[in-house]
N, C-alpha and C positions, 0 to 999 in steps of 0.2 A: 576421493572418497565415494564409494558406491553405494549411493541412496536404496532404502525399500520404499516402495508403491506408497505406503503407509506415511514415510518422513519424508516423503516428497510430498505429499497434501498439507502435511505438518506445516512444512517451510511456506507454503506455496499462501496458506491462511494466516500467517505471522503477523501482518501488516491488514488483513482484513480483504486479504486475494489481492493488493496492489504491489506494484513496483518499489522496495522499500527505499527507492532513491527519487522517482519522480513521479511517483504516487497513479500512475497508468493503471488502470485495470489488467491485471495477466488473462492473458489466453491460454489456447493450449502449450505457443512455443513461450516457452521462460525460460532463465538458468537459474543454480543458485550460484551467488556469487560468495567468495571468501570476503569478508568485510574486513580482517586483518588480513592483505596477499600473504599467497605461499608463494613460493620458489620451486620449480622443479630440476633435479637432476637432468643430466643427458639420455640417462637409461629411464625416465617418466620418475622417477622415485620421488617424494619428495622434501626439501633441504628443511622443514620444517614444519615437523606432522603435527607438532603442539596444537598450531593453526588446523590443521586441517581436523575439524570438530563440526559436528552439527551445530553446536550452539553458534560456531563461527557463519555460520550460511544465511544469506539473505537471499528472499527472493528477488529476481532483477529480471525487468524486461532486455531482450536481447540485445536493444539499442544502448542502455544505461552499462550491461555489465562487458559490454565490448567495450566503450569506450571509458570506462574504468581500468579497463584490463588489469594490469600488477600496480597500480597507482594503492598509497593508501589515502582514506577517506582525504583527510584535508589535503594533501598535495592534487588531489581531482579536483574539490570544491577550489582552488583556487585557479585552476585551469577552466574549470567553465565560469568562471569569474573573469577571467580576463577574455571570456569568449567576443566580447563587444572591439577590443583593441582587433582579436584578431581577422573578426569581419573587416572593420572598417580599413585595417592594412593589405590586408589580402584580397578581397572580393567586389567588384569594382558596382556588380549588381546589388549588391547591399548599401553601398556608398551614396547610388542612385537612389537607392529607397529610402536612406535618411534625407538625402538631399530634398526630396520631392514628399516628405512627411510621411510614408508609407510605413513606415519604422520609427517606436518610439524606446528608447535605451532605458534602462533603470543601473542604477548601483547597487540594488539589494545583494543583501549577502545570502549567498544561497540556504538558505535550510532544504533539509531531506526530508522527505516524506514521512522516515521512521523517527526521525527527531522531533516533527510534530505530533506525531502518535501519540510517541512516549510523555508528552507533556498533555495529553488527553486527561479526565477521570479513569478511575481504574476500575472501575463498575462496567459490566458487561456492555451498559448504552450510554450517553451522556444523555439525561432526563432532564436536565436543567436548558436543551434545547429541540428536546420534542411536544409537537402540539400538546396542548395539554388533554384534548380528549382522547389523545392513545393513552392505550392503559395496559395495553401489553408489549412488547418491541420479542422478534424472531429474525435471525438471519439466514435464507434459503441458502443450498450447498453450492448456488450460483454468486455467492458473497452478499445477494440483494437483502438488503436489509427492510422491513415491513412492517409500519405498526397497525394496531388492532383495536379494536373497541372489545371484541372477547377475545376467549381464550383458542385459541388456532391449535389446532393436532396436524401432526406430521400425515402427511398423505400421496406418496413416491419421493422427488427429492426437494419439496418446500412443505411450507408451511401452510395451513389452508384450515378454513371456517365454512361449514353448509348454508350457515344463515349469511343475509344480505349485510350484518355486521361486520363484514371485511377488512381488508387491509384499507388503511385513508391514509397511511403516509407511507413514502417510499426512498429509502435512501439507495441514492448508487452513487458510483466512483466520480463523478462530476457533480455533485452536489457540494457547497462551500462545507455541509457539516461532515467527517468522515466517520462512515459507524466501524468503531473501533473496539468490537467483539472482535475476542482471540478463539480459537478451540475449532473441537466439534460443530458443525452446524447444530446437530442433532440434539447438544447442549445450552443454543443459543435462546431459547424462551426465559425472557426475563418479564414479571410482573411490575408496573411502575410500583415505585417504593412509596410508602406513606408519607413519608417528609416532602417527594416531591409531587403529593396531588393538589388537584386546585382548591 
């Protein structure tokens, strides 16, 4: 399927400009990956266009949708689930790093990145874990999320205030909270809501 400029930003913000399997910040290189595989013919065609939809498309860093490749969701999730066997069978430098405590295993069962989203609030910000003296939240076209003591106007491509009342909280793709604004940047100014001021 042959994305526009346009539905490749679309996909690319779905997740909040992350990898919607291991939650990486995207760069410039990404794919979108099919989250239900297609099949393709010999001749490229492909055995199942149903699948091949936008709404089907997730953004994937290159590492995630390579090693996905035609797998679907859970037959993957159980493959990097048994990633620990196949270290400790295969790789004799991993074996040594258990040995010598350099490596510690877990069992957790994988959740994705977009499956933690989705179990997000569905309000533009989660307000229930920002400081409480921000009182505005904006997300620059760089995914950075920003709160505010006033009100920010757009000024090239972020968000930005003249007075010394700036941005005091900043979320990015490494912080444990993820700001999970979907859309436009341009649409991302959200006012704290009354129920959750101090």
């Amino acid at each position: 399927m042959k994305l526009t400029k346009a539905q490749r930003a679309g996909i690319k913000m779905k997740f909040g400009g992350m990898c919607s399997y291991c939650g990486e910040l995207l760069g410039e290189k990404w794919q979108a990956d099919h989250l239900i595989p297609i099949r393709r013919n010999g001749d490229g065609t492909c055995m199942n266009p149903e699948h091949d939809v936008i709404e089907n498309l997730m953004p994937a860093c290159t590492i995630c949708n390579k090693n996905k490749h035609s797998f679907t969701l859970e037959f993957w999730r159980k493959q990097l689930e048994d990633s620990n066997r196949k270290l400790r069978d295969y790789v004799a430098n991993y074996r040594l790093a258990l040995m010598f405590g350099q490596v510690q295993e877990t069992t957790s069962q994988i959740v994705f990145h977009f499956e933690k989203w989705e179990q997000q609030p569905k309000g533009k910000y989660n307000w229930s874990l920002i400081p409480e003296h921000v009182q505005f939240m904006a997300t620059d076209e760089d995914g950075m999320a920003c709160g505010w003591l006033v009100e920010p106007k757009i000024m090239g491509d972020a968000w930005r205030h003249q007075s010394h009342l700036s941005a005091f909280f900043n979320i990015n793709a490494r912080d444990n909270y993820l700001n999970h604004f979907r859309g436009d940047w341009k649409e991302s100014l959200e006012k704290r809501p009354e129920e959750q001021s101090p």
